[in-house]
C-alpha positions as CSV (number, residue, x, y, z in Angstrom):
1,X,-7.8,9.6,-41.8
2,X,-11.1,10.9,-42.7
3,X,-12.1,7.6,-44.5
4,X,-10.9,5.8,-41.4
5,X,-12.9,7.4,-39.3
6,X,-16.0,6.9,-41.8
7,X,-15.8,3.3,-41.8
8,X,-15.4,3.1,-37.9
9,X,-17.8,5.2,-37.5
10,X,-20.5,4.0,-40.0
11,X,-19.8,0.5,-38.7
12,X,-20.9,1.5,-34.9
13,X,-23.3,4.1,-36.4
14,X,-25.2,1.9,-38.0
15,X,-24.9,-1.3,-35.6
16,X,-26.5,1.1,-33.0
17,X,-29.0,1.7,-35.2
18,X,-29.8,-1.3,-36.6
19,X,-29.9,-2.7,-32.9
20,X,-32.5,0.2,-32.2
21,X,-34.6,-0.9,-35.1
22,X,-34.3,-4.8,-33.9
23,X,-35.3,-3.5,-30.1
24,X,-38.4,-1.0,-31.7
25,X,-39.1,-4.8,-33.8
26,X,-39.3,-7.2,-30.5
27,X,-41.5,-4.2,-28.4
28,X,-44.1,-3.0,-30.6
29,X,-44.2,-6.7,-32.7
30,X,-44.2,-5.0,-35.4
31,X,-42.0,-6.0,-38.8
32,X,-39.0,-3.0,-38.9
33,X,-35.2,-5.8,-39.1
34,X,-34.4,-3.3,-41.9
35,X,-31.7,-5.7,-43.0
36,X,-34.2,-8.2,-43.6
37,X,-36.6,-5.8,-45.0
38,X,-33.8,-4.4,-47.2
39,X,-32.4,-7.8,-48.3
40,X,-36.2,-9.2,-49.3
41,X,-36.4,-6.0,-51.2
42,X,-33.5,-5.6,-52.7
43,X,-33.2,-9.7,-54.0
44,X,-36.9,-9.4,-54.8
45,X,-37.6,-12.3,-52.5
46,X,-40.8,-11.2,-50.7
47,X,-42.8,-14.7,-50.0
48,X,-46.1,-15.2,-51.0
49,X,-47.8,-14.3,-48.0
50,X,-46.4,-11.0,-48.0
51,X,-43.8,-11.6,-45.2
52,X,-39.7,-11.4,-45.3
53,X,-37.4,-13.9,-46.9
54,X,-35.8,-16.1,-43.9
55,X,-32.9,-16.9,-46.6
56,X,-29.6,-16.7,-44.7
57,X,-27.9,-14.9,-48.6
58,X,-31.3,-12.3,-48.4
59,X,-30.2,-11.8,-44.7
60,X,-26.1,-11.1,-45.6
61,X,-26.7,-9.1,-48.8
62,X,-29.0,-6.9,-46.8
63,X,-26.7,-6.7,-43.7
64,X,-24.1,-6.0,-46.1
65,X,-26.1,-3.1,-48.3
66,X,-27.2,-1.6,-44.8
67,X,-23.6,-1.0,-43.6
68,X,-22.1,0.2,-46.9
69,X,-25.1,2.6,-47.0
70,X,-23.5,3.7,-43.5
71,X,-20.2,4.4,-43.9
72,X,-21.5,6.3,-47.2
73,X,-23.8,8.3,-44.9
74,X,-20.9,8.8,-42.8
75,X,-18.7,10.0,-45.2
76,X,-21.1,13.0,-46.0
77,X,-21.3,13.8,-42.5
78,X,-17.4,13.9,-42.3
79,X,-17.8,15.7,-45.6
80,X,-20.0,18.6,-44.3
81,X,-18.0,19.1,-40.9
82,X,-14.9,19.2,-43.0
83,X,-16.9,22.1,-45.3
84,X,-17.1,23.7,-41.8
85,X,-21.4,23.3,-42.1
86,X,-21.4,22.2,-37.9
87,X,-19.3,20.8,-35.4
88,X,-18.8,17.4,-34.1
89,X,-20.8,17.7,-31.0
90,X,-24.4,16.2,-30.1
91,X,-26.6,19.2,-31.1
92,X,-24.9,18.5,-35.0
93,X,-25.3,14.9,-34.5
94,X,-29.1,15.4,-33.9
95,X,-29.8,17.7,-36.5
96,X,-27.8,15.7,-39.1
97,X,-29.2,12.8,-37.9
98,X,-33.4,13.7,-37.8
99,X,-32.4,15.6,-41.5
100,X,-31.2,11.8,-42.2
101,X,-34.1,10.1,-40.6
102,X,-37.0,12.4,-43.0
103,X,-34.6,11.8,-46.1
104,X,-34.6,8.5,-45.6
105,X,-38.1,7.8,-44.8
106,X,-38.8,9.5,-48.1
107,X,-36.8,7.0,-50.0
108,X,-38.1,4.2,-48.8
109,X,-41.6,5.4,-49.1
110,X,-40.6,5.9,-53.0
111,X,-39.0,2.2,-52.4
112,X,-42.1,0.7,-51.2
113,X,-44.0,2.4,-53.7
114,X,-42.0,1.1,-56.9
115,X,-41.6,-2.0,-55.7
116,X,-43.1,-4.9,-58.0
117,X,-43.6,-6.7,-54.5
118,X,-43.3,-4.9,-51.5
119,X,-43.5,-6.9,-48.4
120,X,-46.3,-6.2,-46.3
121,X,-45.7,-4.6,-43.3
122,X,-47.2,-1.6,-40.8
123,X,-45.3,1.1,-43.8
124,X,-46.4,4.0,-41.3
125,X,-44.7,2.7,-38.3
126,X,-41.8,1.6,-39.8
127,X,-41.1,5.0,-41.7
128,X,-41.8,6.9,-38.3
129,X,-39.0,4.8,-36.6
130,X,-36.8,5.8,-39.1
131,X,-36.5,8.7,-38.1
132,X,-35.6,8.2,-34.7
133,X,-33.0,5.6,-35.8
134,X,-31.6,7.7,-38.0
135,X,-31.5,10.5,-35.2
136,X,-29.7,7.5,-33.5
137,X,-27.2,7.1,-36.6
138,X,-26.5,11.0,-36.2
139,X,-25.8,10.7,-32.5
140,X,-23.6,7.5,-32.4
141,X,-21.6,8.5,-35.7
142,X,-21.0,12.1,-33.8
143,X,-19.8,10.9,-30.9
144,X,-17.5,8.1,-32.2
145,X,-16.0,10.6,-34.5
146,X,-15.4,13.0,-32.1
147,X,-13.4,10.4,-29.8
148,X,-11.3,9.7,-32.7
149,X,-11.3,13.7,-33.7
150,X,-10.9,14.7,-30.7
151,X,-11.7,18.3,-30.7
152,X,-11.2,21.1,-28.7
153,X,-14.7,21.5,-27.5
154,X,-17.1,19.6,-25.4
155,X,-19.6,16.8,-27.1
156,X,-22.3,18.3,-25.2
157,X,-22.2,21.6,-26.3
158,X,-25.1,23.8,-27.9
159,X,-23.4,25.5,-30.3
């Protein structure tokens, strides 16, 4: 059940945050589609100029990366409620997701760093964001767990 509830959860997890990112993209017009990012980077396909591969397989193998990397995420936070470290509420979901967020920002600043060709984008903002995608991830992944938990105490609780 617990895997189950990984991969629904991951899925919507990370759609919400990907979604986020793709908003945080169109209003600042800055470069941070982290499955296009994470495609170019991953297939080595930065162009030239320094921008994003437009390559519909660079798009799906980064799509697909993202979301697997989601429902792995969301297996360790299943993991750690399991080990009794939290409950499935939002104060939990926060926490796990901004401890997330500044994990991840660190490995992709490593990412960018060792990269033979990183694309060039605004690498501040886009590791900021993070984290508050990631304290998206943490929120959405609570809450959909929680529905599918259901537990004997409220989402919103503090404790």
């Amino acid at each position: 059940m617990k895997l189950l509830y990984a991969v629904i959860g991951g899925l919507a997890a990370t759609a919400a945050m990907t979604a986020f990112l793709y908003l945080m993209s169109y209003v600042t017009h800055r470069v941070m589609k982290v499955t296009r990012i994470l495609g170019t980077m991953l297939m080595n396909r930065t162009q030239p100029d320094g921008s994003l591969s437009k390559a519909t397989n660079t798009k799906v193998y980064g799509t697909v990366a993202h979301y697997l990397a989601g429902i792995i995420f969301a297996l360790f936070y299943i993991a750690l409620w399991h080990s009794e470290v939290g409950l499935i509420n939002a104060s939990w979901g926060f926490l796990f997701g901004l401890a997330h967020g500044l994990m991840a920002m660190f490995i992709w600043y490593l990412f960018f760093m060792v990269h033979p060709r990183p694309p060039l984008i605004s690498l501040r903002t886009y590791l900021t964001t993070l984290i508050f995608a990631h304290i998206v991830f943490g929120l959405v992944l609570t809450y959909t767990v929680y529905l599918l938990a259901k537990p004997d105490y409220p989402f919103w609780s503090l404790y």
